[in-house]
C-alpha positions as a LaTeX table, in Angstrom:
\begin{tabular}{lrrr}
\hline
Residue & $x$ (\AA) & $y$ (\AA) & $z$ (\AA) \\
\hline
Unk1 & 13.11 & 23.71 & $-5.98$ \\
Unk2 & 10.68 & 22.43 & $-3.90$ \\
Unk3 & 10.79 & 19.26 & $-2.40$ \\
Unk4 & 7.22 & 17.05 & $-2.67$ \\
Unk5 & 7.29 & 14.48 & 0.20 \\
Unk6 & 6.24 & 11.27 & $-1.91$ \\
Unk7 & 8.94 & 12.01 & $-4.21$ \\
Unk8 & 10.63 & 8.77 & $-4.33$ \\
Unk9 & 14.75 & 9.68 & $-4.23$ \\
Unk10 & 15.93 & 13.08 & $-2.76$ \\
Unk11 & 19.58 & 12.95 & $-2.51$ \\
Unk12 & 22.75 & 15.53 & $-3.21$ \\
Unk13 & 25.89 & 14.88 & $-5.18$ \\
Unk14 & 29.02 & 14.59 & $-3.58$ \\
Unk15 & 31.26 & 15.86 & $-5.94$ \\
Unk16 & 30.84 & 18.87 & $-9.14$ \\
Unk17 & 29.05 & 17.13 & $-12.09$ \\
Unk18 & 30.34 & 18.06 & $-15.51$ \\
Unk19 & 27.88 & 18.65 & $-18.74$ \\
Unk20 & 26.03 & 15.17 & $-19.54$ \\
Unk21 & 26.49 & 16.57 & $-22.92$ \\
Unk22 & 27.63 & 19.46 & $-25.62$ \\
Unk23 & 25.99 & 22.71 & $-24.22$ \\
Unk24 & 24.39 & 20.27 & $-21.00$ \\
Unk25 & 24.03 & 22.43 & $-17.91$ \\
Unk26 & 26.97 & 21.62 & $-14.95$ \\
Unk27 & 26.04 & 20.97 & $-11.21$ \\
Unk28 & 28.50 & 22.50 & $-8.36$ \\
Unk29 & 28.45 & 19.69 & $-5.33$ \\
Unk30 & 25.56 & 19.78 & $-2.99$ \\
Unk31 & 23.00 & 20.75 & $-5.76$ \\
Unk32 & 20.00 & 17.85 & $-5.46$ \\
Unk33 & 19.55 & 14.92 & $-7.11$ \\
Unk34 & 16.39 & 13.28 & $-7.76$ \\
Unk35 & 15.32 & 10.00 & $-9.93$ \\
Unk36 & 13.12 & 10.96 & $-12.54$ \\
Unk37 & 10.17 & 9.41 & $-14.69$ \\
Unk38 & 10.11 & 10.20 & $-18.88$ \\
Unk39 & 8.39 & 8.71 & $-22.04$ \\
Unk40 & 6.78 & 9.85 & $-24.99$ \\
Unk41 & 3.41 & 11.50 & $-24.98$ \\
Unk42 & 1.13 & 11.55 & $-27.92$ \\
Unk43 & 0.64 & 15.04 & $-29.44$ \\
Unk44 & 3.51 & 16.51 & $-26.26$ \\
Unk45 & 6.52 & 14.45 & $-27.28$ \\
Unk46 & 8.88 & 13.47 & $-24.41$ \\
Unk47 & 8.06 & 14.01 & $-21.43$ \\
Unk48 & 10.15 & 14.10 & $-18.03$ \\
Unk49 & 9.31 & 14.69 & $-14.24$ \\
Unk50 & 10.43 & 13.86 & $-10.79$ \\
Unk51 & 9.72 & 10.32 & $-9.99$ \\
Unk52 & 7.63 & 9.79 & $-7.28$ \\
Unk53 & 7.20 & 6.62 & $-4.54$ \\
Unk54 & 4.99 & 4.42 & $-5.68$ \\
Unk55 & 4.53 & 3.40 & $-1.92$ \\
Unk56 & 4.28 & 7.01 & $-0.40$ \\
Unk57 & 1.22 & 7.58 & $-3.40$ \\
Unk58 & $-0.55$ & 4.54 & $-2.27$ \\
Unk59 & $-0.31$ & 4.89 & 1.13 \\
Unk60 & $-1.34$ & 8.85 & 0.54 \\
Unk61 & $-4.48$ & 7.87 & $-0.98$ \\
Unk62 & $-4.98$ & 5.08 & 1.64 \\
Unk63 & $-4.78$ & 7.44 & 4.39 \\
Unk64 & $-6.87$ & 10.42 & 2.21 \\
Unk65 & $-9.61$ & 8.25 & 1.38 \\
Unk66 & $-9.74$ & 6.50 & 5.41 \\
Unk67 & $-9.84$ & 10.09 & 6.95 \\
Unk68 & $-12.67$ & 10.98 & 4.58 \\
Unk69 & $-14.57$ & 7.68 & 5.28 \\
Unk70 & $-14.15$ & 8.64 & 9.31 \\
Unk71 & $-15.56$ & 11.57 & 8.70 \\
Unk72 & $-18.92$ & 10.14 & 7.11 \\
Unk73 & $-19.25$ & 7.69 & 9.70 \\
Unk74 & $-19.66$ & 10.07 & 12.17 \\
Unk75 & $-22.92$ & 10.67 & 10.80 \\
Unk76 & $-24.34$ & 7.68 & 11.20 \\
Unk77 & $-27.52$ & 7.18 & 12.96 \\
Unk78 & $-28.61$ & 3.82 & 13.81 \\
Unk79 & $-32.28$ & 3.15 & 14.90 \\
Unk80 & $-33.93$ & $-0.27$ & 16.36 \\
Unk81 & $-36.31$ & $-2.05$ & 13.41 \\
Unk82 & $-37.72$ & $-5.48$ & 14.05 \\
Unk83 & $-36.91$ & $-8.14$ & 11.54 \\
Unk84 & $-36.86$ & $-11.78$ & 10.58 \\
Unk85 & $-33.75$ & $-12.05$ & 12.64 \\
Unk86 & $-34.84$ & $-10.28$ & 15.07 \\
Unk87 & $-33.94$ & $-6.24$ & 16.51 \\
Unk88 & $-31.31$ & $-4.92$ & 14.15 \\
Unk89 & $-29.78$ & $-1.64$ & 14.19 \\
Unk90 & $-31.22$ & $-0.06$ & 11.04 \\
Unk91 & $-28.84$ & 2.83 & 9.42 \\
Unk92 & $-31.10$ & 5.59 & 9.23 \\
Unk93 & $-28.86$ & 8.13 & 7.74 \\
Unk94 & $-29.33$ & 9.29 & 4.44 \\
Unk95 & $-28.10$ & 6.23 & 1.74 \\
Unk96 & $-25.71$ & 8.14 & 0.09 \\
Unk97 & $-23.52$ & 8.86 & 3.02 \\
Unk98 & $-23.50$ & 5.29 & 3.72 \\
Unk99 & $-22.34$ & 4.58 & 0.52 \\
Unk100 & $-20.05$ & 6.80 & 0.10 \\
Unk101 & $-18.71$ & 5.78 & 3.41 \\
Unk102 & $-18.29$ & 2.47 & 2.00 \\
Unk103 & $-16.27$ & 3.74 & $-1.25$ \\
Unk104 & $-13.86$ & 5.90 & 0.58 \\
Unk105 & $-13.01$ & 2.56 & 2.41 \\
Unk106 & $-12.66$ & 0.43 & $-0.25$ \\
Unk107 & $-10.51$ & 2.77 & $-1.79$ \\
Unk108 & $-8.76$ & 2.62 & 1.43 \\
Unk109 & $-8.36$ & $-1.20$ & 1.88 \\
Unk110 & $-7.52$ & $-1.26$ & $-1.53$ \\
Unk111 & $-4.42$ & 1.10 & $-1.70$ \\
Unk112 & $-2.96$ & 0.43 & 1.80 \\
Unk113 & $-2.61$ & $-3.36$ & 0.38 \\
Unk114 & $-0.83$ & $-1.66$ & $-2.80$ \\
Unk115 & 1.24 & $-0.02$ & $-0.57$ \\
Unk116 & 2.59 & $-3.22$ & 0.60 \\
Unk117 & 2.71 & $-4.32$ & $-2.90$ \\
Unk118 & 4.71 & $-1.50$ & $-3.63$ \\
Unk119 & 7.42 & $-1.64$ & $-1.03$ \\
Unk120 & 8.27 & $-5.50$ & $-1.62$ \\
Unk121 & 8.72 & $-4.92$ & $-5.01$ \\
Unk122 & 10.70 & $-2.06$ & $-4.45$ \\
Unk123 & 13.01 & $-3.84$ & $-1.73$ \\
Unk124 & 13.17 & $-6.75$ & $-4.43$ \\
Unk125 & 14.76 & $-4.24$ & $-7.01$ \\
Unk126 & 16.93 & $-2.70$ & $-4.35$ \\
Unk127 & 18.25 & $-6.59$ & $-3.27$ \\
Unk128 & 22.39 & $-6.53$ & $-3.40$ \\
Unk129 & 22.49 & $-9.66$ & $-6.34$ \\
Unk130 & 20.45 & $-9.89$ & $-9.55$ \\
Unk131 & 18.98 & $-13.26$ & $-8.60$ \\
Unk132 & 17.02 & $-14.57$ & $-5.45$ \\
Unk133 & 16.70 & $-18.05$ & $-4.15$ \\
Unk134 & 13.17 & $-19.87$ & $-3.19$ \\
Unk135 & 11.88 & $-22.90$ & $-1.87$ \\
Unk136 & 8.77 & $-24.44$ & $-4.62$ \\
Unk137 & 6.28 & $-26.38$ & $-2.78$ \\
Unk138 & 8.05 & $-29.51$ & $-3.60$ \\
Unk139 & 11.41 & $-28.76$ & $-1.71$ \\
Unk140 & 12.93 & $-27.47$ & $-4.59$ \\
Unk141 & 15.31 & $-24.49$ & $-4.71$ \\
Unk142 & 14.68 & $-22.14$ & $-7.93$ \\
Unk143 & 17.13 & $-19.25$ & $-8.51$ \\
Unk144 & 14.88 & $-16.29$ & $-10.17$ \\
Unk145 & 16.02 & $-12.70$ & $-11.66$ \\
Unk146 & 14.14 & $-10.31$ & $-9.51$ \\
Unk147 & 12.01 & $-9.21$ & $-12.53$ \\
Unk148 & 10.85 & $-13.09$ & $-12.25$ \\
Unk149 & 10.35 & $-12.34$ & $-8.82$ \\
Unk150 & 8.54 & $-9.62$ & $-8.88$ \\
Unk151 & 6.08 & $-11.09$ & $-11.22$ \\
Unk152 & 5.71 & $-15.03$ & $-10.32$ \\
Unk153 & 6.09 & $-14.34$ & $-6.18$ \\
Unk154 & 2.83 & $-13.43$ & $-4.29$ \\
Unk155 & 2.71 & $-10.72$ & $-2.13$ \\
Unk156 & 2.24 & $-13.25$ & 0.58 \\
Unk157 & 5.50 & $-14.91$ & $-0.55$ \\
Unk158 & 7.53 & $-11.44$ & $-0.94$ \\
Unk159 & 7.07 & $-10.32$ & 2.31 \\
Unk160 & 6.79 & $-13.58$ & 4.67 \\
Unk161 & 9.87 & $-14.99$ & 2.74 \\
Unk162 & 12.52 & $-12.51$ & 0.68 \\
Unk163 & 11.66 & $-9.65$ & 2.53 \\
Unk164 & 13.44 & $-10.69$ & 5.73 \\
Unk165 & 17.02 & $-12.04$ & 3.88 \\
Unk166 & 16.93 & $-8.98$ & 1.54 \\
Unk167 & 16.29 & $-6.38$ & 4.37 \\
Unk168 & 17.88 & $-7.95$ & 7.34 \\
Unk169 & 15.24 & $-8.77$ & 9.91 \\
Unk170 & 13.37 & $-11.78$ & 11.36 \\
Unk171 & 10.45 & $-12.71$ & 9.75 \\
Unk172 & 7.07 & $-11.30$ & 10.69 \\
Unk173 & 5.17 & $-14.82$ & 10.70 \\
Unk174 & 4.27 & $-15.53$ & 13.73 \\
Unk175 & 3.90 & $-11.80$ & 15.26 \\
Unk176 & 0.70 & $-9.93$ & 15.53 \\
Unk177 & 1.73 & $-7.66$ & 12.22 \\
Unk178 & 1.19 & $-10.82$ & 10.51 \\
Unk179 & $-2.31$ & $-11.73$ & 11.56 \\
Unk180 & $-3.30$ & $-8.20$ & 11.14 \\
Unk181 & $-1.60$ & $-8.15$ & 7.50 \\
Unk182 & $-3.85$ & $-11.33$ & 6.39 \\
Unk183 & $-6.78$ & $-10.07$ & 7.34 \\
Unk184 & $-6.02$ & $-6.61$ & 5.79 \\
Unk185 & $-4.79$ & $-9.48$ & 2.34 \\
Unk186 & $-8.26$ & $-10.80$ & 3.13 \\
Unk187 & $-10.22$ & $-8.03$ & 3.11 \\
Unk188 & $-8.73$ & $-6.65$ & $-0.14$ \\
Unk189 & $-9.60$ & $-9.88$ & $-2.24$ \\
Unk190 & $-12.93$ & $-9.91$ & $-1.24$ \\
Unk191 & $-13.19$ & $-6.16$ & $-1.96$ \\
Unk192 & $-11.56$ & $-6.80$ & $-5.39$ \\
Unk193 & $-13.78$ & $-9.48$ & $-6.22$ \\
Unk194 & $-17.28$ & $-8.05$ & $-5.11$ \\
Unk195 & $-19.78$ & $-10.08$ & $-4.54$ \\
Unk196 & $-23.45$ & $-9.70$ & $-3.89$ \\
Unk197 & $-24.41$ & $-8.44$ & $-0.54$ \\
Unk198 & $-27.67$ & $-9.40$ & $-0.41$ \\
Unk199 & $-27.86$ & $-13.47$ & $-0.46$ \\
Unk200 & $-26.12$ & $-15.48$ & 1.97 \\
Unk201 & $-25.09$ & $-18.76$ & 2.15 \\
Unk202 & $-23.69$ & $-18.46$ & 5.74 \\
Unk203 & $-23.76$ & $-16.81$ & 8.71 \\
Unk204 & $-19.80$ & $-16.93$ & 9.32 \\
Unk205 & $-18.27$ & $-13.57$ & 9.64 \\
Unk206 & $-15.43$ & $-15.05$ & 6.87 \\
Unk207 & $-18.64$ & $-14.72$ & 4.53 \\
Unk208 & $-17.54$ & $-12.58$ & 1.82 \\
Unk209 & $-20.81$ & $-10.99$ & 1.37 \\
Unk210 & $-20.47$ & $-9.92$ & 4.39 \\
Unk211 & $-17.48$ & $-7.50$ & 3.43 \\
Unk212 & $-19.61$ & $-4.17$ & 3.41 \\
Unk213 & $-20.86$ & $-5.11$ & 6.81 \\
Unk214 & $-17.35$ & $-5.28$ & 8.50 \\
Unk215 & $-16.22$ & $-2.55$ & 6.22 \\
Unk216 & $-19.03$ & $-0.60$ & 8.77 \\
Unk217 & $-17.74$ & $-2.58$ & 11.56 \\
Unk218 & $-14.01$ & $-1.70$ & 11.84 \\
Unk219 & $-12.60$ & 1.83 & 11.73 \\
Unk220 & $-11.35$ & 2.70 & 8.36 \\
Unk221 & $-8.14$ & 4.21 & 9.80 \\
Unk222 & $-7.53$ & 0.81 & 10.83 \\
Unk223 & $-6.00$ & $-0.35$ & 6.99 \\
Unk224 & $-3.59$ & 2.36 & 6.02 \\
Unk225 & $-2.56$ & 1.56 & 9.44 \\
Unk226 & $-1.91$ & $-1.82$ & 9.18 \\
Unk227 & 0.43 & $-0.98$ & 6.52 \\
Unk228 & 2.44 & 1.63 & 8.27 \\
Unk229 & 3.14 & $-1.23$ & 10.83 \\
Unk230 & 4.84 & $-3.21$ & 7.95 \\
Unk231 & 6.53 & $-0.13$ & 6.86 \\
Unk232 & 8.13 & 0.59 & 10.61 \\
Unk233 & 8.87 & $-3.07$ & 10.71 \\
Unk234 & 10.89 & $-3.82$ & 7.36 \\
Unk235 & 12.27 & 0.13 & 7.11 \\
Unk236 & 16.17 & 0.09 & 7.90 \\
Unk237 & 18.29 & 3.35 & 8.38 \\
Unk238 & 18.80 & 5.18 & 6.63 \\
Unk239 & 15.06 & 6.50 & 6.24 \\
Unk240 & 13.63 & 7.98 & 3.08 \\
Unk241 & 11.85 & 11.08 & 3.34 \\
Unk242 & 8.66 & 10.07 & 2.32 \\
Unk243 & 8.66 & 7.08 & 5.33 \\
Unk244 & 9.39 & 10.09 & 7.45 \\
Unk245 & 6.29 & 12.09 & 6.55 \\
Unk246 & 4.51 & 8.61 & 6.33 \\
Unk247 & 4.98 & 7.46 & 10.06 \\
Unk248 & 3.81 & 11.80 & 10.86 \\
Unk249 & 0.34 & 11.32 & 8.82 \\
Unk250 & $-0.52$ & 7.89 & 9.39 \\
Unk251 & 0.26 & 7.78 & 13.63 \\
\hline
\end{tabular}
């Protein structure tokens, strides 16, 4: 059978599996082994298929939807109008590239953060005991399930604090990945709660009206990126296939 790269686990059997049950089909050793998704489909019945990574789909579209957005950009003409604030680079190009320039890169932002999302959740799930231990903001230690994990903990929290005891490594406060993760965190909330573009209370660049203008301002490649550098960082041996592709697409 053909093997999909974001398929989530690949894997072979090590020894002959017998019939699951009466009439079952057998597998010799070596055949593959693969998790699987199933549920019941109105008007189909049950359904089953070949689960895939929820972090390999994210980051796919991620990726998809920044190459796309590169493209358009290309096309950008700029041209020198006065205004009230002076000589601005006007886009001349026609609107609709523009904005769909600025959809393929939300889409972008958006999914390379769920990518993140993704994997933490996934490590949590994958952590050795049922239960993980946190610090509350008064000092506390709280023992949670990782289902309770998964859904109290921030992303922020996940990956700056159980990340690095569940996976082995030192924690990536304080390094470069981290400053570029916030802003990618940043970026993302202000994406997912638009706001209007057009008035401005400030000129600061953290003005999140002005979101569209750095979405033009940084290269869309730049957030699917971001993520593979989280990837590479909390990724131990040994690899799954769809990090393997990941770390080919996303270079």
């Amino acid at each position: 059978m053909p093997i999909d790269w974001r398929s989530a686990i690949v894997t072979q059997i090590t020894s002959p599996l017998p019939p699951a049950y009466p009439g079952g089909p057998s597998f010799p050793s070596g055949s593959q082994l693969f998790a699987s998704c199933s549920g019941e489909v109105q008007g189909i019945g049950q359904i089953n298929f070949i689960a895939p990574s929820p972090v390999a789909m994210a980051m796919n579209i991620s990726h998809s939807a920044a190459q796309e957005a590169e493209v358009l950009k290309r096309a950008f003409k700029f041209v020198d109008v006065r205004s009230p604030d002076g000589l601005v680079k006007h886009i001349s190009s026609d609107i609709a590239n523009v904005y769909d320039y600025l959809e393929k890169t939300m889409v972008a932002v958006f999914f390379a953060y769920q990518g993140i999302e993704a994997f933490c959740n996934d490590a949590l799930m994958r952590a050795p005991n049922d239960s993980v231990e946190i610090k509350t903001k008064k000092g506390e230690r709280k023992q949670l399930t990782r289902r309770e994990a998964e859904r109290q903990l921030s992303t922020l929290e996940k990956l700056g604090t159980l990340l690095p005891g569940i996976v082995g490594v030192p924690t990536a406060k304080g390094k470069a990945i981290w400053e570029r993760f916030l802003y990618l965190q940043a970026t993302r909330d202000e994406v997912v709660h638009f706001k209007n573009q057009i008035l401005r209370s400030t000129k600061s660049e953290d003005d999140p009206s002005q979101v569209l203008v750095r979405l033009i301002a940084d290269d869309p490649r730049i957030w699917p990126q971001i993520t593979m550098e989280l990837l590479d960082y909390f990724t131990v041996s040994p690899y799954p296939e769809w990090y393997n592709q990941l770390k080919k697409r996303v270079a």
